[in-house]
mmCIF file of the N, C-alpha and C atoms, coordinates in Angstrom:
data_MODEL
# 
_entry.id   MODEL 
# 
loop_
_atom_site.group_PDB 
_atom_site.id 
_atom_site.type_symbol 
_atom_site.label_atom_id 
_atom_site.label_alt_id 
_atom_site.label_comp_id 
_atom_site.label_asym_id 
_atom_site.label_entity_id 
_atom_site.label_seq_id 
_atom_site.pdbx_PDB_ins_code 
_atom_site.Cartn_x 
_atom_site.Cartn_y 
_atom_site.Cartn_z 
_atom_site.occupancy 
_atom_site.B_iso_or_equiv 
_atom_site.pdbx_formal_charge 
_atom_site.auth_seq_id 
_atom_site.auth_comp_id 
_atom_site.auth_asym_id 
_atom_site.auth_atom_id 
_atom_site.pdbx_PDB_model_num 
ATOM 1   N N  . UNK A 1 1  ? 12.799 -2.450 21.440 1.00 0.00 ? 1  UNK A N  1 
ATOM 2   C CA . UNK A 1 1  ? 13.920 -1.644 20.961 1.00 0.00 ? 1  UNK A CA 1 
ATOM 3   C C  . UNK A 1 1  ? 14.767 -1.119 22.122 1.00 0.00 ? 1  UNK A C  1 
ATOM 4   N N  . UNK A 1 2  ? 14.032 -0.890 23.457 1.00 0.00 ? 2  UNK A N  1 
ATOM 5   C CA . UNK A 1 2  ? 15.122 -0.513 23.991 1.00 0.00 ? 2  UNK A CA 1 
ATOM 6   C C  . UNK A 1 2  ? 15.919 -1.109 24.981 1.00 0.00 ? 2  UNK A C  1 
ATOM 7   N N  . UNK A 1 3  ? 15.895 -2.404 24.686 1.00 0.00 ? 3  UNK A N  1 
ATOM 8   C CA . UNK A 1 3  ? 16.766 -3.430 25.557 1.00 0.00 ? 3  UNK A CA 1 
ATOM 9   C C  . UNK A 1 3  ? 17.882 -3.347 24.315 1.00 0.00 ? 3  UNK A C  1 
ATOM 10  N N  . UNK A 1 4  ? 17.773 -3.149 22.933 1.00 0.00 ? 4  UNK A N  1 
ATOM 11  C CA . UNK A 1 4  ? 18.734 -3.436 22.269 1.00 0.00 ? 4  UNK A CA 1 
ATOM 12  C C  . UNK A 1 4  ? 19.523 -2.110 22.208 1.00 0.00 ? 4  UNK A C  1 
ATOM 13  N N  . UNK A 1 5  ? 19.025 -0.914 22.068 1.00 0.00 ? 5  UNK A N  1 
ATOM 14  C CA . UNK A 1 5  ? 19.733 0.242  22.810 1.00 0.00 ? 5  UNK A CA 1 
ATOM 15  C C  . UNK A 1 5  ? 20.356 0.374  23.705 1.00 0.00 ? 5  UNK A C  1 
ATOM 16  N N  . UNK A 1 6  ? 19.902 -0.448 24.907 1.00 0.00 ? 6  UNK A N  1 
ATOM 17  C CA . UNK A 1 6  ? 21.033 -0.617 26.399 1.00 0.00 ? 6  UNK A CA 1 
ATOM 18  C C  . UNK A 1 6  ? 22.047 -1.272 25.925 1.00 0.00 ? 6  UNK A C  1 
ATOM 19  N N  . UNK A 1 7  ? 22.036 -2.314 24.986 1.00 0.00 ? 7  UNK A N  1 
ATOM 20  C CA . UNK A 1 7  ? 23.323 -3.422 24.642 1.00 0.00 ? 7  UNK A CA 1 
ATOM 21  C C  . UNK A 1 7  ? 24.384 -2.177 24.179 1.00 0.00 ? 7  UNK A C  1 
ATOM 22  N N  . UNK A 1 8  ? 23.527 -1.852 23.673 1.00 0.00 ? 8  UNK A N  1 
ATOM 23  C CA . UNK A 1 8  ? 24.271 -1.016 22.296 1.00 0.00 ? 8  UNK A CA 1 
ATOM 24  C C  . UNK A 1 8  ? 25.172 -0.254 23.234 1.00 0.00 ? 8  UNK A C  1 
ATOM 25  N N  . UNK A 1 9  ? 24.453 0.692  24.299 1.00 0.00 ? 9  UNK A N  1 
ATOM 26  C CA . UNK A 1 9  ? 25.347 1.555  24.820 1.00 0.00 ? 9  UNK A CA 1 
ATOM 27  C C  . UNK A 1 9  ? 26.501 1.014  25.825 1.00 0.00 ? 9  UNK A C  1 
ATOM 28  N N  . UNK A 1 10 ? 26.184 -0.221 26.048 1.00 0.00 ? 10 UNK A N  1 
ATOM 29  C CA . UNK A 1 10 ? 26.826 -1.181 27.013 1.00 0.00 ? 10 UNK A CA 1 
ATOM 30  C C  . UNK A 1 10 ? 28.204 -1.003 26.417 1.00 0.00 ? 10 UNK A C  1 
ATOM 31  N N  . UNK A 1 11 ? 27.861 -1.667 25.074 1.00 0.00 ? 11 UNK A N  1 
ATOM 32  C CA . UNK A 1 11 ? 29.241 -2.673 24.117 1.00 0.00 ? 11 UNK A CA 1 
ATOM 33  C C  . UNK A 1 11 ? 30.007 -0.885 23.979 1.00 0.00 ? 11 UNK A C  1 
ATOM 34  N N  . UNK A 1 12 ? 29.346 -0.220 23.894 1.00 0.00 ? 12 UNK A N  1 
ATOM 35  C CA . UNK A 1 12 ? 30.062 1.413  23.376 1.00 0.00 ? 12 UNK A CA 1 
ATOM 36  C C  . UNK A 1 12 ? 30.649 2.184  24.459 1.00 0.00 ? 12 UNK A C  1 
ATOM 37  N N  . UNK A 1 13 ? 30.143 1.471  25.654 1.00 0.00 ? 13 UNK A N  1 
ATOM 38  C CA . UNK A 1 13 ? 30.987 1.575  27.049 1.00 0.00 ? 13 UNK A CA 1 
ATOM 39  C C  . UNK A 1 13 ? 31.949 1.327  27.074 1.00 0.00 ? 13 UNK A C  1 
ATOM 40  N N  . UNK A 1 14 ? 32.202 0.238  26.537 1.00 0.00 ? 14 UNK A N  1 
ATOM 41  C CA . UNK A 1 14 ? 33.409 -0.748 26.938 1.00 0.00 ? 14 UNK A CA 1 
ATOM 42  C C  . UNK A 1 14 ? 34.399 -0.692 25.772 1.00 0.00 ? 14 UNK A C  1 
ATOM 43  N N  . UNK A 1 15 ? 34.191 -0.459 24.600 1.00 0.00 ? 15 UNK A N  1 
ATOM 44  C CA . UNK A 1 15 ? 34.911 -0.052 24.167 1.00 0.00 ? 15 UNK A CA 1 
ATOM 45  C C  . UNK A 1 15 ? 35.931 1.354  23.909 1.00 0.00 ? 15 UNK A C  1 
ATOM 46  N N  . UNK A 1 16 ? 35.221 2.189  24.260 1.00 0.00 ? 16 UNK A N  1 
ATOM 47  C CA . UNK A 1 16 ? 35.473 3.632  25.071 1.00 0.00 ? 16 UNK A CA 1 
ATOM 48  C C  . UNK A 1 16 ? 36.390 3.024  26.020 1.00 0.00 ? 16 UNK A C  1 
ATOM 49  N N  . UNK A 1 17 ? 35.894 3.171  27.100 1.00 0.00 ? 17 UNK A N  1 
ATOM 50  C CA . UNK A 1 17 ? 36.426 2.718  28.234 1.00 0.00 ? 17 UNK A CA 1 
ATOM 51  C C  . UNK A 1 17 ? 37.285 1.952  28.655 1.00 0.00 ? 17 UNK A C  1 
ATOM 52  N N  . UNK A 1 18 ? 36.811 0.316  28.411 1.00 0.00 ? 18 UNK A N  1 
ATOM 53  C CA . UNK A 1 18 ? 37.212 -0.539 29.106 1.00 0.00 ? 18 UNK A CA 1 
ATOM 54  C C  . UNK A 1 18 ? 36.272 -0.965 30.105 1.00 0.00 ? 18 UNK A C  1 
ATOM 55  N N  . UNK A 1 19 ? 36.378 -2.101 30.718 1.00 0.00 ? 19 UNK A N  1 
ATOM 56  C CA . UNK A 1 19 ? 35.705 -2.505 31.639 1.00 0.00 ? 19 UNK A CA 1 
ATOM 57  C C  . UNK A 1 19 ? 36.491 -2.381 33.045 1.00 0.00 ? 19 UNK A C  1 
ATOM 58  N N  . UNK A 1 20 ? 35.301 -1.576 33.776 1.00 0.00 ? 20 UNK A N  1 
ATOM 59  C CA . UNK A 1 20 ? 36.253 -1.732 35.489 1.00 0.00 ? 20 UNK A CA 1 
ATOM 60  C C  . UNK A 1 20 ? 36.619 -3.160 35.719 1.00 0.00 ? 20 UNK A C  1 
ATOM 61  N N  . UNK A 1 21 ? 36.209 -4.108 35.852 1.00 0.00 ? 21 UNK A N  1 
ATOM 62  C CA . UNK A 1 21 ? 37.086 -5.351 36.460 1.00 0.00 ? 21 UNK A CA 1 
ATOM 63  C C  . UNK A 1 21 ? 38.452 -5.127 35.846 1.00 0.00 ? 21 UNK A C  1 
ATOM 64  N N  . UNK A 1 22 ? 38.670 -5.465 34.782 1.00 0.00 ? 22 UNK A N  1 
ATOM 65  C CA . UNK A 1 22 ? 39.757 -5.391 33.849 1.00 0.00 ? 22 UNK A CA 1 
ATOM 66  C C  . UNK A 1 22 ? 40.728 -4.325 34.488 1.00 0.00 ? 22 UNK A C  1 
ATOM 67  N N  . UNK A 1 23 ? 40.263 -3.089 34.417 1.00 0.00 ? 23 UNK A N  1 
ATOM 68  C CA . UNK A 1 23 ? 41.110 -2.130 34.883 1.00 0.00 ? 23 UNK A CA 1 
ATOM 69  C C  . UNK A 1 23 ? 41.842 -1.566 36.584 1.00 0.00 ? 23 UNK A C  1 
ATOM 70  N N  . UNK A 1 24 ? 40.821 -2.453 37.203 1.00 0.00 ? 24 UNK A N  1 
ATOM 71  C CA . UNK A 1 24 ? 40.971 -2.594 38.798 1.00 0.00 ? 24 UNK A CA 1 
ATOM 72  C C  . UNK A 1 24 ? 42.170 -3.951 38.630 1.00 0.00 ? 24 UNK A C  1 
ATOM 73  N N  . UNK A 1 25 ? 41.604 -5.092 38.220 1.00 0.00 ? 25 UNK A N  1 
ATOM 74  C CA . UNK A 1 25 ? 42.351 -5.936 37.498 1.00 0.00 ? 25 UNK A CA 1 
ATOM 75  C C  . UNK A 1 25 ? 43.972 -4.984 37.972 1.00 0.00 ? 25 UNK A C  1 
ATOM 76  N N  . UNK A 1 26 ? 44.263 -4.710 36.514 1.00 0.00 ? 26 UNK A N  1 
ATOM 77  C CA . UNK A 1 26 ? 45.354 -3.866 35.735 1.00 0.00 ? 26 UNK A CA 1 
ATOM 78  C C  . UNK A 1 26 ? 46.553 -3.248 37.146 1.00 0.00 ? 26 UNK A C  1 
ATOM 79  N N  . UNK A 1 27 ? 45.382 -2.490 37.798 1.00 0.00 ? 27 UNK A N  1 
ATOM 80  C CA . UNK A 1 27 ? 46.018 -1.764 38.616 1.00 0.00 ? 27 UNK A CA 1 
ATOM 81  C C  . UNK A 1 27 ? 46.573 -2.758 39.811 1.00 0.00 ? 27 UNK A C  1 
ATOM 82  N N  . UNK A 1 28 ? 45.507 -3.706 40.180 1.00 0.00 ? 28 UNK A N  1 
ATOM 83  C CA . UNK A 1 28 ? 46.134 -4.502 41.424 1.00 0.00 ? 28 UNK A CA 1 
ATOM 84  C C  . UNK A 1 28 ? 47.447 -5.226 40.476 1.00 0.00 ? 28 UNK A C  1 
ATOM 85  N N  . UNK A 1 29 ? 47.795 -5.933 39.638 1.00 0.00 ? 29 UNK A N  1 
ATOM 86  C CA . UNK A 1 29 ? 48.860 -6.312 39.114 1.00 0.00 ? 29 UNK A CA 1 
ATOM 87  C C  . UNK A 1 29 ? 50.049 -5.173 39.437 1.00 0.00 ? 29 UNK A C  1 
ATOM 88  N N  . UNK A 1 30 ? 49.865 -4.037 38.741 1.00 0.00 ? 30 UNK A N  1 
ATOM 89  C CA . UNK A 1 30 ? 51.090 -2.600 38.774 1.00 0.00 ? 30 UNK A CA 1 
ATOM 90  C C  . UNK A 1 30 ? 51.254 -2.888 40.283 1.00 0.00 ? 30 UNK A C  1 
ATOM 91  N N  . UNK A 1 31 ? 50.780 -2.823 41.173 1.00 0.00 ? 31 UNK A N  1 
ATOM 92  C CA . UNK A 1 31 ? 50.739 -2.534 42.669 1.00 0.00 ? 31 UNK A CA 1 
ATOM 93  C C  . UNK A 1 31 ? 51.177 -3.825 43.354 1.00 0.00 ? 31 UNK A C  1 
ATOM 94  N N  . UNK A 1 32 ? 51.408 -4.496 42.734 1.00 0.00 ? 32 UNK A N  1 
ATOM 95  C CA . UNK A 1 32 ? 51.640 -6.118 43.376 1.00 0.00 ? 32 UNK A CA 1 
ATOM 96  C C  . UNK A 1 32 ? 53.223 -6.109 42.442 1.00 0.00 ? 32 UNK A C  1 
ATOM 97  N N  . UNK A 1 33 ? 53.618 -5.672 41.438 1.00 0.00 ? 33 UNK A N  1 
ATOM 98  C CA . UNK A 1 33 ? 54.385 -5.823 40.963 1.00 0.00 ? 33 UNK A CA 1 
ATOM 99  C C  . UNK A 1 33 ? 55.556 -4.605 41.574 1.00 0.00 ? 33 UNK A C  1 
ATOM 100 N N  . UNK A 1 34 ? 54.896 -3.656 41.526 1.00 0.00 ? 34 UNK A N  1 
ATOM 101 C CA . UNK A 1 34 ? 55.830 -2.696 42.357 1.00 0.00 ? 34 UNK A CA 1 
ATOM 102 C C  . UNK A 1 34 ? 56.263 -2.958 43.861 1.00 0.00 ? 34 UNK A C  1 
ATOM 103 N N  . UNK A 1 35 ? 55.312 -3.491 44.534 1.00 0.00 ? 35 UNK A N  1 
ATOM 104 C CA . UNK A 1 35 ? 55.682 -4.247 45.566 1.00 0.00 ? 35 UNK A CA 1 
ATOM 105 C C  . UNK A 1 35 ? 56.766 -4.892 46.051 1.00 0.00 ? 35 UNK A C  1 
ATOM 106 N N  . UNK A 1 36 ? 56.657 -6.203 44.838 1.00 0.00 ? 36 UNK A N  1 
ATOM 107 C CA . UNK A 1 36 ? 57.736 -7.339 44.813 1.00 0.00 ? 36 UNK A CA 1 
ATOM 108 C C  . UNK A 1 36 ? 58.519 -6.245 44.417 1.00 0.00 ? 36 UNK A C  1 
ATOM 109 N N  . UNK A 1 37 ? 58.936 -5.271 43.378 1.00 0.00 ? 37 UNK A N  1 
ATOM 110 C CA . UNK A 1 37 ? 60.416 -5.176 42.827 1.00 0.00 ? 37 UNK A CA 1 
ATOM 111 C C  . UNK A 1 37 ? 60.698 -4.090 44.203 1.00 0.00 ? 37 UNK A C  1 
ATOM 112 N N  . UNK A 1 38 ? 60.246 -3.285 45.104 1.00 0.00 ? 38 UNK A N  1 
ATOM 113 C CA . UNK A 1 38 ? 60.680 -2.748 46.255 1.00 0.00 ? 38 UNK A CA 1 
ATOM 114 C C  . UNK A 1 38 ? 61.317 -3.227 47.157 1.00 0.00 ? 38 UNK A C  1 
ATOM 115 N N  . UNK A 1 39 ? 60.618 -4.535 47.363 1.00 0.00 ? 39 UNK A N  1 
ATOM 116 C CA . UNK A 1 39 ? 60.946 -5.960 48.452 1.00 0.00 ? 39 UNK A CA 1 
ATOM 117 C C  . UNK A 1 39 ? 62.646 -5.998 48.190 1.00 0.00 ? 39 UNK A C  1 
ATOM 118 N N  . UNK A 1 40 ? 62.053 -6.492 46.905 1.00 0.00 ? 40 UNK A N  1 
ATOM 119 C CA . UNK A 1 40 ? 63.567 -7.737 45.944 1.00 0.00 ? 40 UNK A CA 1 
ATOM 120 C C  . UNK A 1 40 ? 65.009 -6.131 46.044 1.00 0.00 ? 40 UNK A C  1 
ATOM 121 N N  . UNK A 1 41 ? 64.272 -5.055 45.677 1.00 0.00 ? 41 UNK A N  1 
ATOM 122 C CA . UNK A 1 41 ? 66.101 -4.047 45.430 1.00 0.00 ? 41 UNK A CA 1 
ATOM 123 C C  . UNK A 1 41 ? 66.230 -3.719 47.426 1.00 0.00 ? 41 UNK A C  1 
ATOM 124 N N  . UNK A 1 42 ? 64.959 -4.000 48.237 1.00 0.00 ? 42 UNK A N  1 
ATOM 125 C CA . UNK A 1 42 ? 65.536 -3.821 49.756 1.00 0.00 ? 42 UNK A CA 1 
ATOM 126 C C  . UNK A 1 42 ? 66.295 -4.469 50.025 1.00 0.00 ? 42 UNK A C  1 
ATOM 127 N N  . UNK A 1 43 ? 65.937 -5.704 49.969 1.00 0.00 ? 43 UNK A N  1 
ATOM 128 C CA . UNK A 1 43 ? 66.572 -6.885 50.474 1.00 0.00 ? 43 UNK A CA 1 
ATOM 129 C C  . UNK A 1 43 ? 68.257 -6.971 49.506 1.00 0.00 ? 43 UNK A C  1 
ATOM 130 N N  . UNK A 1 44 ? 68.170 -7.080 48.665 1.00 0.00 ? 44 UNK A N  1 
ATOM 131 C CA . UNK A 1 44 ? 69.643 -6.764 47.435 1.00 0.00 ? 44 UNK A CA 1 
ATOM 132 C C  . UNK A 1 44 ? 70.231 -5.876 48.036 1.00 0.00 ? 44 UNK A C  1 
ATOM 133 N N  . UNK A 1 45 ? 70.060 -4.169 48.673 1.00 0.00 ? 45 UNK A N  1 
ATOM 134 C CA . UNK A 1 45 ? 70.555 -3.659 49.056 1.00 0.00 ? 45 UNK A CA 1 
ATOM 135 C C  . UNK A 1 45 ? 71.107 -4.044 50.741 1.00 0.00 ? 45 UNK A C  1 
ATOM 136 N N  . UNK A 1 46 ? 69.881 -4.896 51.204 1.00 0.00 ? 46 UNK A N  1 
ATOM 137 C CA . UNK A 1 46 ? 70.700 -5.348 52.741 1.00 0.00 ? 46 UNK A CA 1 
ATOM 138 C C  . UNK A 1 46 ? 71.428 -6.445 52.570 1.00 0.00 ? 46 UNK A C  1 
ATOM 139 N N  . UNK A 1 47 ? 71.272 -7.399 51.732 1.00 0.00 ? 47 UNK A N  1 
ATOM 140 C CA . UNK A 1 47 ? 72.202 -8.089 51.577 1.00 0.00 ? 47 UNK A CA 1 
ATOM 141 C C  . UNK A 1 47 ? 73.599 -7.817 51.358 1.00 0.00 ? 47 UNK A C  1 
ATOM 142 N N  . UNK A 1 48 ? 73.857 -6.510 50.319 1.00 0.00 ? 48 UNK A N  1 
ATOM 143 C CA . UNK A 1 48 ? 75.282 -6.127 50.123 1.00 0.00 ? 48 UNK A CA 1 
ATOM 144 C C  . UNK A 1 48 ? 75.903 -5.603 50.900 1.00 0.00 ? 48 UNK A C  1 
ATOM 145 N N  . UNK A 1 49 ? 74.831 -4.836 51.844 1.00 0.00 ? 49 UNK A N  1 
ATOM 146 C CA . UNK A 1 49 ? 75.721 -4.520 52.882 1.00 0.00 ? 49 UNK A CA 1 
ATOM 147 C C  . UNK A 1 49 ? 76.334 -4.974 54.194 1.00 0.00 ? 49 UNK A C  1 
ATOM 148 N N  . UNK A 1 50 ? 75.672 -6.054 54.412 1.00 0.00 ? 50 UNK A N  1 
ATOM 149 C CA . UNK A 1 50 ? 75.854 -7.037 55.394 1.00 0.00 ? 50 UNK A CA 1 
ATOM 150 C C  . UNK A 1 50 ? 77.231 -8.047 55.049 1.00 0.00 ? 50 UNK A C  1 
ATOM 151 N N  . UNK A 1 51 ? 76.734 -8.397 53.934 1.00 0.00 ? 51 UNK A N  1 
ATOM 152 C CA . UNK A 1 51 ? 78.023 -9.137 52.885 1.00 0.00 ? 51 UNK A CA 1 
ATOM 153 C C  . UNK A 1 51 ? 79.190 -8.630 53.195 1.00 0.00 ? 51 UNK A C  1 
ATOM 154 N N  . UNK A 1 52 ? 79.566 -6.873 53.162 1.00 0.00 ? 52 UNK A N  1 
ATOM 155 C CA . UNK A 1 52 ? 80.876 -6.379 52.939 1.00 0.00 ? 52 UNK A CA 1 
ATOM 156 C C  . UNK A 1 52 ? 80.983 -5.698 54.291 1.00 0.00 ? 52 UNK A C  1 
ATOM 157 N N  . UNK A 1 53 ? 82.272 -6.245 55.242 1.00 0.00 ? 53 UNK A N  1 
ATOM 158 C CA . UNK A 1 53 ? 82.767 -4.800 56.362 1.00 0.00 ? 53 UNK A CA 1 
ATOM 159 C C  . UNK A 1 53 ? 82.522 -3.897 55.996 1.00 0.00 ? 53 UNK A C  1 
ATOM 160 N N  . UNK A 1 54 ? 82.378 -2.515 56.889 1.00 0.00 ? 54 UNK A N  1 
ATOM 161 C CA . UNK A 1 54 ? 82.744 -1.652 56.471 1.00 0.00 ? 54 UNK A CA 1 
ATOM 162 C C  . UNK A 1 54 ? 83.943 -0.724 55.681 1.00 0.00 ? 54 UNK A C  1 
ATOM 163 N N  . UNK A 1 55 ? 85.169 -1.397 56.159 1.00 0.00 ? 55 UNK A N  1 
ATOM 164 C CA . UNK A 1 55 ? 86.052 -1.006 56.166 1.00 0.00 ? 55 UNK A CA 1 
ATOM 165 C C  . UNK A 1 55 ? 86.199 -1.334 54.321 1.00 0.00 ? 55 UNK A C  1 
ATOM 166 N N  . UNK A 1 56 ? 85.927 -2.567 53.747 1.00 0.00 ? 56 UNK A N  1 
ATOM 167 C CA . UNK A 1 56 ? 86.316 -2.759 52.481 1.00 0.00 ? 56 UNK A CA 1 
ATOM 168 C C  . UNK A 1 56 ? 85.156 -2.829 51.262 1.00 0.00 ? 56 UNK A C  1 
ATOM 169 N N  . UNK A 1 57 ? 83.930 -1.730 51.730 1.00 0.00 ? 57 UNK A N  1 
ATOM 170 C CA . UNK A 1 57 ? 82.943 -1.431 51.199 1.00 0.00 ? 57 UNK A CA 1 
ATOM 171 C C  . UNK A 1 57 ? 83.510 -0.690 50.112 1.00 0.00 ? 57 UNK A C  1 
ATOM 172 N N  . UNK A 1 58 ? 83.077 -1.189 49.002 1.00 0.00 ? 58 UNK A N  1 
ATOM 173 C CA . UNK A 1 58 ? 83.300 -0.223 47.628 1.00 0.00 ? 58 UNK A CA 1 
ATOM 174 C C  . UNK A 1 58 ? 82.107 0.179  47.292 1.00 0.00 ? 58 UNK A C  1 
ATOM 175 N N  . UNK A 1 59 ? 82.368 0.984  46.368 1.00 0.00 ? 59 UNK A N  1 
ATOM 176 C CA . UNK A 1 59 ? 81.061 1.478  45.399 1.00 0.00 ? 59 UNK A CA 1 
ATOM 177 C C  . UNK A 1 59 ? 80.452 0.423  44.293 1.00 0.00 ? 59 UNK A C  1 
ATOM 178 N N  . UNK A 1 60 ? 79.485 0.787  44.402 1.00 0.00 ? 60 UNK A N  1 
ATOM 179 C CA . UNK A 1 60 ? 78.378 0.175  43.148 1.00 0.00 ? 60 UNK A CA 1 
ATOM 180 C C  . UNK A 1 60 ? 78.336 0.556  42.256 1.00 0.00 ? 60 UNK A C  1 
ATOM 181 N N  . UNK A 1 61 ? 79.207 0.455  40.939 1.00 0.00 ? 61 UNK A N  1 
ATOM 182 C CA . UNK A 1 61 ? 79.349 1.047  39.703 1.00 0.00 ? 61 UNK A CA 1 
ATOM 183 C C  . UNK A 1 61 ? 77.932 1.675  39.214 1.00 0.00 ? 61 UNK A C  1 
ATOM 184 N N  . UNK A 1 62 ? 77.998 2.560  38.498 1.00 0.00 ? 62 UNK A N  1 
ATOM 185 C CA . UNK A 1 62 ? 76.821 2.933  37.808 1.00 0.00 ? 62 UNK A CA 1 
ATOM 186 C C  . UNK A 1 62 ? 75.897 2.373  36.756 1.00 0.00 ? 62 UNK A C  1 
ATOM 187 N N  . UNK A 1 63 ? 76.466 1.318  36.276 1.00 0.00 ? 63 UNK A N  1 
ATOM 188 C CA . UNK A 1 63 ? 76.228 0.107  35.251 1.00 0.00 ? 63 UNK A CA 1 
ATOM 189 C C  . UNK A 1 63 ? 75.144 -1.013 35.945 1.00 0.00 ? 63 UNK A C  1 
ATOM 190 N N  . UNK A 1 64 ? 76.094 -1.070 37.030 1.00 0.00 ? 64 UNK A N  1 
ATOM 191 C CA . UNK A 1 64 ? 75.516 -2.346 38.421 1.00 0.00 ? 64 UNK A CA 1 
ATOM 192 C C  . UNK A 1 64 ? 73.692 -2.059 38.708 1.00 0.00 ? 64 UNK A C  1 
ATOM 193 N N  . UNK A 1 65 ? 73.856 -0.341 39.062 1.00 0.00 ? 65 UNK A N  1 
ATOM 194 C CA . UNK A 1 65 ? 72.693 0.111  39.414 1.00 0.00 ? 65 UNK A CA 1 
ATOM 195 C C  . UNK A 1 65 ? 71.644 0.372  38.037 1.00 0.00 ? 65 UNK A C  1 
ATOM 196 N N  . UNK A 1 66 ? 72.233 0.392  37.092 1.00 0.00 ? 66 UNK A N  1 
ATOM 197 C CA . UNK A 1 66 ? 71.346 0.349  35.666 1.00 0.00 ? 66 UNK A CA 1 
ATOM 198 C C  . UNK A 1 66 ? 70.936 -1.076 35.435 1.00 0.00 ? 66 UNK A C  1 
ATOM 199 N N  . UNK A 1 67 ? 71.669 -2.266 35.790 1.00 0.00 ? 67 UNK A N  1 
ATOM 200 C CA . UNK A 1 67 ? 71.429 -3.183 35.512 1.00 0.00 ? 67 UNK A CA 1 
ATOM 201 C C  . UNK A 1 67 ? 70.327 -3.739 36.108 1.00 0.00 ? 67 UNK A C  1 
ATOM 202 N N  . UNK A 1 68 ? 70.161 -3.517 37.767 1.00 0.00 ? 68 UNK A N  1 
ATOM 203 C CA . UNK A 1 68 ? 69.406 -3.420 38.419 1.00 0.00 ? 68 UNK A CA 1 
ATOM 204 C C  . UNK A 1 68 ? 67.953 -3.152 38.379 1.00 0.00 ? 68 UNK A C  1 
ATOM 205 N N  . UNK A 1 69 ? 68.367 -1.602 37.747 1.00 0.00 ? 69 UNK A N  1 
ATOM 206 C CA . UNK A 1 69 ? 66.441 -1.175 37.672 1.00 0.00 ? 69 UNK A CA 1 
ATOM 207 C C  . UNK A 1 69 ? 66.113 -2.215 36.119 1.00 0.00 ? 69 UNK A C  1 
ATOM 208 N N  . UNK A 1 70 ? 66.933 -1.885 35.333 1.00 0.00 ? 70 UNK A N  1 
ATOM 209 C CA . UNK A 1 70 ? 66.389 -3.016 34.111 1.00 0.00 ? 70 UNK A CA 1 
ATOM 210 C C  . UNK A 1 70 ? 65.656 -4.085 34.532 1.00 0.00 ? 70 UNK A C  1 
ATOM 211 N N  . UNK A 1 71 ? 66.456 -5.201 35.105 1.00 0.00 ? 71 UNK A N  1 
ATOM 212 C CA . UNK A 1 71 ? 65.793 -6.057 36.117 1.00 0.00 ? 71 UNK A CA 1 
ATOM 213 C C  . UNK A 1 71 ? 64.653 -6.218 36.325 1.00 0.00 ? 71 UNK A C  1 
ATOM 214 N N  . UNK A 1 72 ? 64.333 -5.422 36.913 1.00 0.00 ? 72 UNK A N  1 
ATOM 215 C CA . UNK A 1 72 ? 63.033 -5.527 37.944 1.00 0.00 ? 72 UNK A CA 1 
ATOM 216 C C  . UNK A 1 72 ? 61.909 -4.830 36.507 1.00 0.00 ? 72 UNK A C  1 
ATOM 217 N N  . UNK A 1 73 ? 61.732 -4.417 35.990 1.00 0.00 ? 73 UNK A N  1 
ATOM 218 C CA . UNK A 1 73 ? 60.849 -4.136 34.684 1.00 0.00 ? 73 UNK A CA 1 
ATOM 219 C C  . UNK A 1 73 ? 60.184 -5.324 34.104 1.00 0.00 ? 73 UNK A C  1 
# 
């Protein structure tokens, strides 16, 4: 009986819970994904500015920059 009690509390672990792989899992994805979208709006931002003189630098509409974070989601 009490190997089937350990199952028991096992499966009642994990459903509670979750399983750590899974959730270490979870987190290295968020952290790899936040990563890339940091990279990708650096580089977007050095690119535009390199792109334009100074002198005929405009603004980045507020739309531009909404469109942006959408993006990367």
């Amino acid at each position: 009986m009490d190997p089937v009690f350990r199952v028991m509390c096992d499966v009642a672990g994990l459903v509670t819970r979750g399983s750590d792989a899974a959730r270490m899992e979870m987190q290295r994805m968020a952290a790899e994904r936040e990563r890339r979208t940091a990279a990708h709006v650096t580089a977007f931002v050095e690119q535009a500015i390199i792109a334009s003189p100074a002198s005929k630098r405009n603004p980045v509409p507020f739309y531009e920059w909404l469109k942006l974070a959408f993006r990367s989601l």
